[in-house]
Structure formats: C-alpha cells, structure tokens
PAZA-467064 format. One line per field, with one value per residue (C-alpha): residue number from 1; residue in three letters; x, y, z. Coordinates in steps of 0.2 Angstrom, whole numbers, plus 5000, padded with zeros to 4 digits. Layout:
residues N
n	c(NUM|...)
res	c(ALA|...)
xx	c(X|...)
yy	c(Y|...)
zz	c(Z|...)
***
This chain:
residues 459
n	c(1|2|3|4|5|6|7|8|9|10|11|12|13|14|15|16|17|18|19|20|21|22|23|24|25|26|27|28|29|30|31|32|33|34|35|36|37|38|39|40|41|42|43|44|45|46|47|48|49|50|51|52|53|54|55|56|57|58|59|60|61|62|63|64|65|66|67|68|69|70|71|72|73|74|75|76|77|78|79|80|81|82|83|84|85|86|87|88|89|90|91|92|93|94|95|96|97|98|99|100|101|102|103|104|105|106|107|108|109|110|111|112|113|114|115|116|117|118|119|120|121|122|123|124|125|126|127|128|129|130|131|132|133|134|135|136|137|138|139|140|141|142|143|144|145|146|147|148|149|150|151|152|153|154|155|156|157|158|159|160|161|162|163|164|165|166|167|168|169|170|171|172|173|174|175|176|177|178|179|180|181|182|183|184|185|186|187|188|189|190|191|192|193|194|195|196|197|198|199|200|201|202|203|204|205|206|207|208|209|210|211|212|213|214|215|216|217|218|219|220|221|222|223|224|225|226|227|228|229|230|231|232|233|234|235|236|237|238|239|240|241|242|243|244|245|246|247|248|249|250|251|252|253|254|255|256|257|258|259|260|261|262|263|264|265|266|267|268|269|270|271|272|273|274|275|276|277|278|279|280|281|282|283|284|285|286|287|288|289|290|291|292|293|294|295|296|297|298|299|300|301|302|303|304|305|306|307|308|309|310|311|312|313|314|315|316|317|318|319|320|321|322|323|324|325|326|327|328|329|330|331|332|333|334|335|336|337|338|339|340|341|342|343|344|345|346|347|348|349|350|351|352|353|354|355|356|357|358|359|360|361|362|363|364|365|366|367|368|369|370|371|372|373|374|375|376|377|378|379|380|381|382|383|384|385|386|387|388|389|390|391|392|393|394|395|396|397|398|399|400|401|402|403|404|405|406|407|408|409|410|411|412|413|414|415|416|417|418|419|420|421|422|423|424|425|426|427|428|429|430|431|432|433|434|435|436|437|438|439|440|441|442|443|444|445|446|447|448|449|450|451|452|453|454|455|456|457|458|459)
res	c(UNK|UNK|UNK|UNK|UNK|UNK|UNK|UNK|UNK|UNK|UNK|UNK|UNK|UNK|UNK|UNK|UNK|UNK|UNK|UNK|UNK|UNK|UNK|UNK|UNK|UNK|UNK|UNK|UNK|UNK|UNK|UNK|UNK|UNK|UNK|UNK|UNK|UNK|UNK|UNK|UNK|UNK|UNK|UNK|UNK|UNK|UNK|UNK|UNK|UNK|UNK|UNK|UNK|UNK|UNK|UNK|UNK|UNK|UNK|UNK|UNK|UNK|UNK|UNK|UNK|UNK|UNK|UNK|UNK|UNK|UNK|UNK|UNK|UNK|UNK|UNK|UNK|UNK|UNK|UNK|UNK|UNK|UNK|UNK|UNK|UNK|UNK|UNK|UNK|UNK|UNK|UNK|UNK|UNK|UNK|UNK|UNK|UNK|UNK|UNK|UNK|UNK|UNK|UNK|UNK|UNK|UNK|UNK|UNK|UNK|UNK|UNK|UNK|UNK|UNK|UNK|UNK|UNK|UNK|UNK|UNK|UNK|UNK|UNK|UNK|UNK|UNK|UNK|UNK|UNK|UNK|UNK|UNK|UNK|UNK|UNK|UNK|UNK|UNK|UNK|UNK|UNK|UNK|UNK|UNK|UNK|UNK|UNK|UNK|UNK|UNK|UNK|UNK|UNK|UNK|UNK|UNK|UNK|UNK|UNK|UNK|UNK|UNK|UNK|UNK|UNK|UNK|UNK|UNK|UNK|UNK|UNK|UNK|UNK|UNK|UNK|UNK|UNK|UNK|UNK|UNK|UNK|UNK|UNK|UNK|UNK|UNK|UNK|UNK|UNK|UNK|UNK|UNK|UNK|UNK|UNK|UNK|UNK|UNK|UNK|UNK|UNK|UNK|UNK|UNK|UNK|UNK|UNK|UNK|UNK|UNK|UNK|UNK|UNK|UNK|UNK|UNK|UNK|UNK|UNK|UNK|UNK|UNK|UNK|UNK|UNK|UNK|UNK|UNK|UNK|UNK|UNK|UNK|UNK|UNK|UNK|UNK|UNK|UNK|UNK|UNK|UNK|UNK|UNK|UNK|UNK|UNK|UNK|UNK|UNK|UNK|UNK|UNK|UNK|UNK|UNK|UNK|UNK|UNK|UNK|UNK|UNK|UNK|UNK|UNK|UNK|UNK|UNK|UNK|UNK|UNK|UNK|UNK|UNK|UNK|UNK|UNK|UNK|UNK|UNK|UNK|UNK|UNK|UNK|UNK|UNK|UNK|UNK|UNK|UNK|UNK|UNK|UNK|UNK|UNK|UNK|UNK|UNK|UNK|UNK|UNK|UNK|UNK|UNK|UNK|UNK|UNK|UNK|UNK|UNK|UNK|UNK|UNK|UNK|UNK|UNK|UNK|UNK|UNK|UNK|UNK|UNK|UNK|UNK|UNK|UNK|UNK|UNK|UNK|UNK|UNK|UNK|UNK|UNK|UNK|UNK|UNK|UNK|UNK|UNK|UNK|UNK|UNK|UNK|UNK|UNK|UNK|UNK|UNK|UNK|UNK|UNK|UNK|UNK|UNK|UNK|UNK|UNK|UNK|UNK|UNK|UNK|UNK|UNK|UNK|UNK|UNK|UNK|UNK|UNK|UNK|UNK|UNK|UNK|UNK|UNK|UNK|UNK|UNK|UNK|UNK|UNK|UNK|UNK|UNK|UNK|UNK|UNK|UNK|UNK|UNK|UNK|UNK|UNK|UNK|UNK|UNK|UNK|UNK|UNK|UNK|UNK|UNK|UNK|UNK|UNK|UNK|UNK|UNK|UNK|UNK|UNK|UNK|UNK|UNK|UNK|UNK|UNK|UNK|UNK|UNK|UNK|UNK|UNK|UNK|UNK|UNK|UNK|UNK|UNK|UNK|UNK|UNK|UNK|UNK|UNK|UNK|UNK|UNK|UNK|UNK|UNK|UNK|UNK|UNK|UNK|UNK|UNK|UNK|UNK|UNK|UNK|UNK|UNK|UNK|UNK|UNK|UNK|UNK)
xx	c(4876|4892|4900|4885|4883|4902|4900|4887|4895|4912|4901|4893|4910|4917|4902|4904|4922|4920|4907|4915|4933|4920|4913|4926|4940|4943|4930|4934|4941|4927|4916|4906|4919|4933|4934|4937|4954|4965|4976|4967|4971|4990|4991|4985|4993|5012|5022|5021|5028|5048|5064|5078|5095|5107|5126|5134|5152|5151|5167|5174|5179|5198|5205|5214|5232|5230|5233|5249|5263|5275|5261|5255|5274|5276|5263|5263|5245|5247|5243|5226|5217|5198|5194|5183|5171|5155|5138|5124|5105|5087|5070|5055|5048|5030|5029|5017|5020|5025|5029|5042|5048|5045|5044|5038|5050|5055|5068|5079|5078|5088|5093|5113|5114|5128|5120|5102|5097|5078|5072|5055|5045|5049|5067|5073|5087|5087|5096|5088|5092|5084|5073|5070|5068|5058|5067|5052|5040|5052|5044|5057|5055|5067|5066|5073|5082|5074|5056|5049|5037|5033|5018|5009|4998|4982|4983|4967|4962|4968|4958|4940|4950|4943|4946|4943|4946|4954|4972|4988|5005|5018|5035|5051|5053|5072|5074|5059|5053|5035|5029|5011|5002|4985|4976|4966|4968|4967|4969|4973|4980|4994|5009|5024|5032|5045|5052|5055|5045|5028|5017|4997|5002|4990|4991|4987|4990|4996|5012|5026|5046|5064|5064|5044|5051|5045|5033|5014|4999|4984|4965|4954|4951|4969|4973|4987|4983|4999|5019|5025|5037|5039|5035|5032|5042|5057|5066|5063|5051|5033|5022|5004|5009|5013|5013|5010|5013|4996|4996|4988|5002|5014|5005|5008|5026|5029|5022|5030|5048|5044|5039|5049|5062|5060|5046|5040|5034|5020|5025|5013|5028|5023|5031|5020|5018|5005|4989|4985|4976|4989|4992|4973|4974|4987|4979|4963|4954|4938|4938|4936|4945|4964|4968|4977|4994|4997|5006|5022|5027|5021|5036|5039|5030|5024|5008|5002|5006|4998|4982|4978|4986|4992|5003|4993|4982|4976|4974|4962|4959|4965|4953|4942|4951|4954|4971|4977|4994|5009|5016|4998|5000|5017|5013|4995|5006|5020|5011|5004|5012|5018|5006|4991|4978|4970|4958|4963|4951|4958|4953|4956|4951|4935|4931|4933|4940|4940|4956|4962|4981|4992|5007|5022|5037|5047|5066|5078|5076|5059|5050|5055|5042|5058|5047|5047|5064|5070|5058|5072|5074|5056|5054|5067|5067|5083|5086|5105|5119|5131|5143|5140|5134|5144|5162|5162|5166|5163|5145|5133|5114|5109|5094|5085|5072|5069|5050|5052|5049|5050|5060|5074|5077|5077|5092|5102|5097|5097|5095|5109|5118|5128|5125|5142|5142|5130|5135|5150|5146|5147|5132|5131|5111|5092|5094|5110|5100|5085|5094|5107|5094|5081|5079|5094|5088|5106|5112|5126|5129|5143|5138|5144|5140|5148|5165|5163|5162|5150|5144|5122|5117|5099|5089)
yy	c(4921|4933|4918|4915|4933|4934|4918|4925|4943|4934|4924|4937|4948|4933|4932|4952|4949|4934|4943|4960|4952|4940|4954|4966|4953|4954|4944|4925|4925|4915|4901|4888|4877|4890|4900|4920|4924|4938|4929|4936|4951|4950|4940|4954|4969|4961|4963|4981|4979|4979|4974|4992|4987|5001|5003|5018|5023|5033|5040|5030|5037|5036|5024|5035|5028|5035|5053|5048|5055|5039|5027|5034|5034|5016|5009|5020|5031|5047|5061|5068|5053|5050|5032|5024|5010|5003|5000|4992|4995|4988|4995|4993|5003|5005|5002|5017|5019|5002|5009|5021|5011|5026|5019|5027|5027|5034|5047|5039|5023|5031|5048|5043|5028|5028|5013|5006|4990|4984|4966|4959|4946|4937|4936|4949|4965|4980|4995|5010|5030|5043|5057|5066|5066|5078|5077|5087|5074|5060|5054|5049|5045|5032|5024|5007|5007|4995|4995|4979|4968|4977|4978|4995|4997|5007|5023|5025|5040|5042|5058|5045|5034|5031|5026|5007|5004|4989|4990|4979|4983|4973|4976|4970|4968|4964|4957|4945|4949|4953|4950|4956|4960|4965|4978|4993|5012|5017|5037|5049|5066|5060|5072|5075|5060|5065|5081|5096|5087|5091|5077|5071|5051|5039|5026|5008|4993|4982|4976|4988|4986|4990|4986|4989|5010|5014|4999|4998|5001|4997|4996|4979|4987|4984|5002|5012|5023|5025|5023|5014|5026|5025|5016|5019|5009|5008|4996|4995|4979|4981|4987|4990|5008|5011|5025|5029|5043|5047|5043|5060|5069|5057|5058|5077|5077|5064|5075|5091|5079|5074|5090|5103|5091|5096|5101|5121|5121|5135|5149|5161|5172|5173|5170|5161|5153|5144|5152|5149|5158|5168|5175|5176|5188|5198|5203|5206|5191|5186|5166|5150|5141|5142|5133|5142|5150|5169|5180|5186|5194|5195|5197|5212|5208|5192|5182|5187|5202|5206|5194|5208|5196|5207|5205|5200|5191|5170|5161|5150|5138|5136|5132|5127|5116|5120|5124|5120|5126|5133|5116|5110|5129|5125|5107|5114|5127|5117|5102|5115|5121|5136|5148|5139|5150|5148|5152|5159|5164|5172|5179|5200|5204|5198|5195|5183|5190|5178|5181|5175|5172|5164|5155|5161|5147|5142|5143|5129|5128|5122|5136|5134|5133|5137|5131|5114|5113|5115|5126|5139|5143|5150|5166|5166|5163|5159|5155|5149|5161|5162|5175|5188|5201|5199|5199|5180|5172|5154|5148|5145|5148|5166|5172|5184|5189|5186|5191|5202|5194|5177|5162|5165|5185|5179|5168|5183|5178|5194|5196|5194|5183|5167|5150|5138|5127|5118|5106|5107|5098|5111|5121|5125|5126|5127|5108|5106|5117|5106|5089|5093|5102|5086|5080|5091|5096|5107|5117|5126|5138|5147|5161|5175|5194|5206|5203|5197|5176|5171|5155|5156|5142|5135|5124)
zz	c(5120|5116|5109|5096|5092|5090|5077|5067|5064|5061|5048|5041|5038|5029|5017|5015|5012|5000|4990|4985|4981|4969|4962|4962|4954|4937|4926|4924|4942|4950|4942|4949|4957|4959|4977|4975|4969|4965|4953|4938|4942|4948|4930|4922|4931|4937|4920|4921|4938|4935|4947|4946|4951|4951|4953|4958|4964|4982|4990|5006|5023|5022|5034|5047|5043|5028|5035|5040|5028|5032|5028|5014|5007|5013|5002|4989|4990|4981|4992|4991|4983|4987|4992|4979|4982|4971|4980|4971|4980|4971|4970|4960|4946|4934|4914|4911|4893|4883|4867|4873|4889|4902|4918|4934|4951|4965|4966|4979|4970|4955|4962|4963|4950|4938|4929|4928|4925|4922|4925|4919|4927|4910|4916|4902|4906|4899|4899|4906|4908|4920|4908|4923|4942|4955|4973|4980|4975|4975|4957|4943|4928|4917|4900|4896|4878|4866|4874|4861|4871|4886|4895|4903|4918|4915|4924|4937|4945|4967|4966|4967|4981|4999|5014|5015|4999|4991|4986|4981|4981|4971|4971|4975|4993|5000|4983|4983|4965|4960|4978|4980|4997|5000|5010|5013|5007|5028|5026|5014|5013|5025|5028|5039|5033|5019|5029|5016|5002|4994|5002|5001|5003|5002|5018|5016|5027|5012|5016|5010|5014|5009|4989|4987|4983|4967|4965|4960|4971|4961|4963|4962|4941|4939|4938|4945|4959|4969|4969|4985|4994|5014|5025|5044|5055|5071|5063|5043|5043|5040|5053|5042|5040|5022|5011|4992|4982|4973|4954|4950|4958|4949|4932|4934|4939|4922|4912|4915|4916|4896|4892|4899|4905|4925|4935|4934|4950|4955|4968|4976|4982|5001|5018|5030|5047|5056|5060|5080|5093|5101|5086|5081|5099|5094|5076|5084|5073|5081|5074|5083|5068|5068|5055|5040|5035|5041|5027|5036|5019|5002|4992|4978|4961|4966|4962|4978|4979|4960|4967|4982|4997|5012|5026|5041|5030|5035|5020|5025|5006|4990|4975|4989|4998|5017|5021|5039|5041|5032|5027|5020|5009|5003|4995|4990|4981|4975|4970|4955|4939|4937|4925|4936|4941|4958|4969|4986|4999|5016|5032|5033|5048|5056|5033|5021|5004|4989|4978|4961|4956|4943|4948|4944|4943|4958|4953|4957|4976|4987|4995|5013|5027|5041|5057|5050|5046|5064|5076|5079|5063|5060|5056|5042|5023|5015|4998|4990|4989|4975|4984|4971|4983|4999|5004|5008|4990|4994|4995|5006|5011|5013|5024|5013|5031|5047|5053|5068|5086|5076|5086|5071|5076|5095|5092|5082|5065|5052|5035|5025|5037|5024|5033|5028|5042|5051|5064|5054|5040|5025|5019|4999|4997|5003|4999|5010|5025|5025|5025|5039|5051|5048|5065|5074|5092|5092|5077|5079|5064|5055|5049|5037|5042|5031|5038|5052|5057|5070|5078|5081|5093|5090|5101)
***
C-alpha cells in the first residue's frame, strides 16, 4: 500500500509540475502536440545574456634568485624591477539598456581589468569600458562602445519574489557560453556570505558556478530579478547553494553609478553592536526579544543624533522592517541613498519610541560593524588615516573609539592608536582592515601610539 500511495503522489507532483511550467511559459511554448518547454523563454531572454573576458597585468612574486646581487648582474635585471605578468579571467554580464549598451556585472568580474571584451550569443565582440562600480554591493556597471543591434532584458521586480518560486540562471559557467540551469528561489534575505559588504541575497538551487558571476537570474515572465554572484561550496563546484544579488538592489546601485558616477550611500552616524540578553540584564531592559542593534554612540551632528537616538538605545526596525542585529542595521542603512528619510523605531527602556531621520551620505569608506570583522576587534570604530594629525606620517587605519568594557579595549585597543600592519601584510585603509582580518583566528597588529610602536595580539 506505501508503494501505491508513493506512485500516485509522485504522479500527481509531476502533473503539478507539468501544468504550471505550461502555464507559466512564455505563450506559444505549448500546443497540442508539443510537451511543456522552456525554450521560448531562453530564446527570448538569452541575447541579453553576454560572455565578459577581461585582461589585466598583475605583479608576480619575484623569484628568489632574483634577490641575489650577482644573479641579478649576471643576466642583466635592473635593480628594483617589478615582475610583470598578464592574467586573463571570464564572467558574465546583463544588457539592461540596448540603446546605450550599459551592461550589468559583478564587481569582481571587472574590478582589476585593464581591457574588457564583450561577446554576444550572435558571435559578435565588442569593446567595453566600466561607468562605474560599487565594491559594497559588488554591482558594476559597463557600456560596450558601438551598442547597434543589441538586445535588453526587461527589468522585474525581486521585492514580489517568494520562496519556491521559479527561476533560471544563464551565464557562462567555466566558459561554457549561454548555459541555462533551472530551479527554485529557496530563501531570501540571505546574509553572512560576502563578509564586509552590504548583502540581502536571494538563494536558489539553480545551478550557479565559476564564470555564472555577473550573469542573469530571471523569473518564468522573462524578467530580470537577480545578478548571479556566490555560490556556496568546499571546492568551487556547484552544490544547489547559489546566490543572487537582487535586481532592486542592483537597479539602485546603477542608477546612482549614471547619475552621480558612484554610490552616495546613506549613514545614520551610530556605533552599534548586537542586542543580546546579558546586555538586556545589564541595561535593566525587561524584553524577551533580543534582536536589534544597541547604540554604543551616536556621533556629533549626525542623522541620528539630530533624529533624537541616544546611547543605550535598541533600535529594533527601520521603515518597518525588523532589524535583528548590527550587521542586518548596517546593510538596512547602507543599501539607502544618502538624503533618504527613514523611519526608525527603538526600544528606550522598558518603551518603544518611533523616530524620523534623513540619511546623510557615507564618505569613501563602509561603515564598519568591527565584531564581524574579527570578534576581538569589537568594540572599535576606525575609519582611514591620512597622517595629518599624528606623528606617524605614513598611512594607515586609525581607531577613532573604543566602547568601554568592549572585547577591543580588553586587548589594549585605544582611540587613536594608527593600525600599519596586520599579520604583516601592510594596512593603508578600512578596506585593507576588513580584507586582511576576514577569516584570521590570529591577528597580530602594529600599531602607532603617539610615539611610540607597539605590537596588540588578538585572538
């Protein structure tokens, strides 16, 4: 009897499936004679979908004979000269706007190129140049140079997506051009994947791999909903855990790109950790609901501080959405534009006070959320140093605070101190700090106090 009732609902999920691909494929994609098919719909939608080729010249580690005054006199190598070597790497991209040839990419796809190349599924090559590019976000966008005869994807709307919904992704897998996969949207809202950036993936189980960065994840009308960017895997292959960058959020990043040519980012001007119940304990907060960001500092003439937001307060949602940590503030905050005006809503106390603020515009660097960087670190906000205002002239990353009783002042951070070093490898900026701490258990820091030189240990 479990063998019969295992064939029927087998049966019945294939009629289910068979009759919303029919009815949810483009129209002439089923008749009479023909079984359900997708292949209206790729037609339709695969010529926006372009191969990026890129070239760039990369320094090369210097072979160590080369450090060898004799050798280097033997053969000839001037003194000082930088190894130089080409390296060429392939992505995918999205024609979004025909007339103009702006295409839609990743950042990392294009972020060191030298040259671009374009290659249509009608086997033409075109020339391309970046407009802009937002790190944060990982969006770029490019535009090819004579644009005649291309074809645009229709822009759909990831704000109406749900879980189980119907997606395709086509890119340019390992080189494999215009290759299309199929599959579900299977969670939204994902995070923790791109450390340091600003994230609100979509996840899907449609096949994405190496080469599919920058490609096109569409919906069953043909619309574009999502710019393939990671995937989730131990050793690079495909293991049904993909991720997209949401068009909405990419429509907003390209927008700003052609009109201010980069991305005003919004800034609320706080310093924040995660809400939990020891410090609910500490404050005296009466909740059973610890999700939230607790305001360590609201800085001088900021948003916040204009909006009425305190030190000590939980802000618990922006324009209504539920905010559950400091990271899930920082990409809430930073995925606006700066002049924004939001709604924010936190917890004073055993109340709820409902406050309203206007963005003001996050300068050059990402707001840093220091916990998620490297656990030690918390407790600190640090922002790039010029060496305008300290003996040390060189540069570096300065910590502007340190929260008292944080895990940062534990470990003999102080305000002030000029980070140069970390693990070695040279610090020059915010952005230097965030990709040499990712995934460090040990950091071991030079650091700049006044005059003095000291080494700070972090576990």
């Amino acid at each position: 009897m479990t063998h019969v009732r295992t064939g029927l609902l087998g049966a019945a999920v294939a009629l289910f499936f068979s009759t919303t691909l029919a009815h949810a494929a483009l129209p002439g994609s089923l008749n009479g004679t023909e079984m359900p098919s997708l292949a209206p719909l790729v037609d339709k939608t695969s010529p926006a979908v372009v191969n990026i080729r890129t070239k760039a010249t990369v320094s090369a580690p210097n072979n160590p004979l080369m450090q060898d005054p004799f050798f280097r006199r033997f053969f000839g190598v001037p003194e000082g000269r930088q190894r130089q070597r080409e390296v060429s790497a392939a992505g995918s991209g999205v024609i979004v706007d025909a007339e103009q040839g702006y295409i839609l990419t990743n950042h990392h796809v294009i972020s060191k190129a030298d040259e671009i190349e374009i290659f249509l599924n009608d086997d033409r090559t075109l020339e391309a140049t970046v407009i802009g590019s937002d790190q944060g976000t990982d969006i770029a966008v490019i535009q090819v140079k004579n644009p005649a005869g291309l074809t645009e994807m229709r822009l759909g709307n990831s704000d109406k997506l749900r879980v189980g919904d119907f997606v395709l992704a086509i890119g340019n897998p390992f080189g494999l051009e215009h290759t299309v996969t199929s599959g579900i949207v299977s969670a939204l809202g994902r995070r923790g994947i791109q450390r340091g950036g600003y994230e609100d993936f979509i996840q899907t189980d449609a096949s994405i791999n190496p080469g599919n960065s920058g490609g096109a994840l569409i919906n069953l009308n043909g619309e574009l909903i999502g710019i393939n960017s990671a995937i989730y895997s131990s050793n690079g292959g495909n293991i049904g855990i993909g991720f997209a960058i949401p068009v909405n959020i990419a429509e907003s990043i390209m927008a700003q790109i052609l009109e201010f040519g980069e991305v005003k980012r919004g800034l609320l001007g706080v310093s924040i950790r995660d809400f939990s119940a020891d410090t609910a304990e500490a404050l005296g907060i009466e909740t059973d609901n610890y999700q939230g960001a607790l305001v360590e500092e609201v800085f001088p003439d900021s948003p916040a501080e204009k909006a009425g937001i305190e030190v000590g307060d939980v802000i618990t949602s922006v324009d209504g959405k539920t905010i559950s940590g400091a990271g899930d503030l920082r990409t809430t905050i930073g995925l606006k534009r700066s002049g924004d005006k939001v709604r924010v809503t936190v917890q004073r106390g055993d109340g709820r006070i409902r406050l309203n603020a206007t963005l003001g515009q996050l300068e050059t660097e990402p707001e840093l959320v220091a916990g998620e960087i490297h656990p030690g670190l918390a407790g600190a906000t640090f922002s790039t140093y010029d060496g305008a205002s300290q003996p040390y002239e060189g540069k570096g990353v300065i910590i502007d605070s340190v929260a008292e009783g944080s895990p940062a002042e534990f470990r003999g951070l102080q305000a002030g101190d000029v980070i140069v070093l970390i693990n070695q490898q040279p610090v020059t900026s915010v952005s230097d700090l965030q990709t040499l701490a990712n995934d460090q258990n040990l950091l071991v820091l030079k650091v700049y106090r006044g005059r003095r030189t000291l080494l700070r240990t972090i576990r």
